[in-house]
N, C-alpha and C positions, 0 to 999 in steps of 0.2 A: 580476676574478672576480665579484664583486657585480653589475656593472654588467652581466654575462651573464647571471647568475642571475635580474635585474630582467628584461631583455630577455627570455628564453626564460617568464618567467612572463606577462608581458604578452601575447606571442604565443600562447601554449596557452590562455588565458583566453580573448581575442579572439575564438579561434576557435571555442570551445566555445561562448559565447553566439552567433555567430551561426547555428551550426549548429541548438543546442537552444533556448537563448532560454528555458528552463523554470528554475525555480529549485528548488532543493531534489533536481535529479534527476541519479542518477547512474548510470551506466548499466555493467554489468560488464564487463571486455575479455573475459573468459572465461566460461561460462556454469557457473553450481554445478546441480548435482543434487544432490538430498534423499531419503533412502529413508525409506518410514515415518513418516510426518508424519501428526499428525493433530490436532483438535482438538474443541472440541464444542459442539452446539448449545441452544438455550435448553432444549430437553427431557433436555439432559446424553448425548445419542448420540453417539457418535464419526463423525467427518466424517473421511475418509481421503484426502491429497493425492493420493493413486494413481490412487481412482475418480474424480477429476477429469478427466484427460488428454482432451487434444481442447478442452477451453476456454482461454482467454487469463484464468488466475487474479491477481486482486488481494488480495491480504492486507493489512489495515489495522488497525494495530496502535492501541488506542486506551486511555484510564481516564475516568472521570466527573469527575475533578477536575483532567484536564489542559483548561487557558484554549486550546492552539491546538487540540487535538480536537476542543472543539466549536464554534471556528471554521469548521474546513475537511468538518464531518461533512457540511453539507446540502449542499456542492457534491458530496460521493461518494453521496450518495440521486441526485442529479441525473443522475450517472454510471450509474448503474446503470439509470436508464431511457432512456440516449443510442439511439437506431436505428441510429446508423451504429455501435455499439458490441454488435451481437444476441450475439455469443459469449462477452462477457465476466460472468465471475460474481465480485463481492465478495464480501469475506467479511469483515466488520468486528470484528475480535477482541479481547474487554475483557481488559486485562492487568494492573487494577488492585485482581484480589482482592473486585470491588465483588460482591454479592449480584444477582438477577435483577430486583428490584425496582429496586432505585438503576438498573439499568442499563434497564429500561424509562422510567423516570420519565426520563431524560436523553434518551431519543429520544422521548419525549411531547414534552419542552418542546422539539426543536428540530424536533417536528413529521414525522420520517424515519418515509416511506411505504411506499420501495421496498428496503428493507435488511430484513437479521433478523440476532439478535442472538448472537454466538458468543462463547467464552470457550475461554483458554489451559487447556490441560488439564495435571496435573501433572508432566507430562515437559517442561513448558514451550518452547513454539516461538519465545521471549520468547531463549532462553537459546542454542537451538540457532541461529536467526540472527543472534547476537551484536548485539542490539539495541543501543543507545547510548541509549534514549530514546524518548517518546510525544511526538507521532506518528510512526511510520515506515510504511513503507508497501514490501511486496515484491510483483514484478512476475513472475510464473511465465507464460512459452510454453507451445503446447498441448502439447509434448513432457515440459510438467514441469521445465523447467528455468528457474532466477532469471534474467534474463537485465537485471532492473534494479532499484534500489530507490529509492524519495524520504523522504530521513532530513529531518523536522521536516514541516510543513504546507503547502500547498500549495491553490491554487485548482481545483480539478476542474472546472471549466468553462473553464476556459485552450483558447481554441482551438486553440493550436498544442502545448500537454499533448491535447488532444482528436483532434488530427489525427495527433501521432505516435505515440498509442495506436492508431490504424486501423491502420497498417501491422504489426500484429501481431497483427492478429484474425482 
């Protein structure tokens, strides 16, 4: 029995990496819809997942005092100016309570040109995606629906994360 268990793991892993080859990404078998979502931006306005639809939405869950956060931050500024990527809009959302200041001063110092700065609003989006942790990062179709998420950090310049983003823009 073990020895199947090994076998059938080895195989589903196998196959997984040479398909995606991305790390940290998991992609849904079923697609979630969310009604009502919303969150807000540095001026404290409510940003509504609704009025989105028709774009390839990325939500990037982040805090100033997570170490992989501001690893993987300037490869998602990078992201967010790709061409072959014209539909996709980020949305980089501080879930760690920090003030507006802390949260500019951390995109001063890592320099993020092509972002702007959102934050979890008190109905928390932190809580409604059953988050596990900073970084995560949800992946909304233009229909508005998850259709993938990457729980922990990730290189945003990964050509083949870059190239399986296109087939969804």
């Amino acid at each position: 029995m073990r020895l199947l268990i090994i076998f059938i793991f080895l195989i589903t892993n196998s196959f997984a990496e040479e398909v995606f080859d991305i790390k940290n990404l998991i992609i849904n078998k079923e697609l979630k819809k969310y009604d009502n979502l919303s969150f807000l931006d540095d001026k404290n306005n409510q940003i509504n997942l609704d009025d989105l639809n028709g774009n390839l939405i990325l939500l990037n869950f982040w805090a100033t005092w997570c170490a992989p956060c501001k690893e993987e931050m300037p490869s998602l500024d990078n992201l967010q100016s790709n061409k072959n990527l014209n539909n996709l809009k980020i949305f980089p959302i501080n879930i760690g309570k920090d003030n507006l200041k802390k949260a500019l001063e951390f995109f001063e110092d890592l320099e993020i040109t092509n972002l702007n700065i959102y934050f979890d609003n008190p109905s928390t989006l932190a809580k409604t995606f059953s988050l596990r942790g900073v970084p995560t990062s949800i992946l909304i179709d233009k229909e508005g629906y998850e259709f993938a998420r990457i729980m922990g950090s990730i290189d945003f310049n990964d050509k083949n994360f870059i190239k399986w983003l296109t087939t969804y823009n």
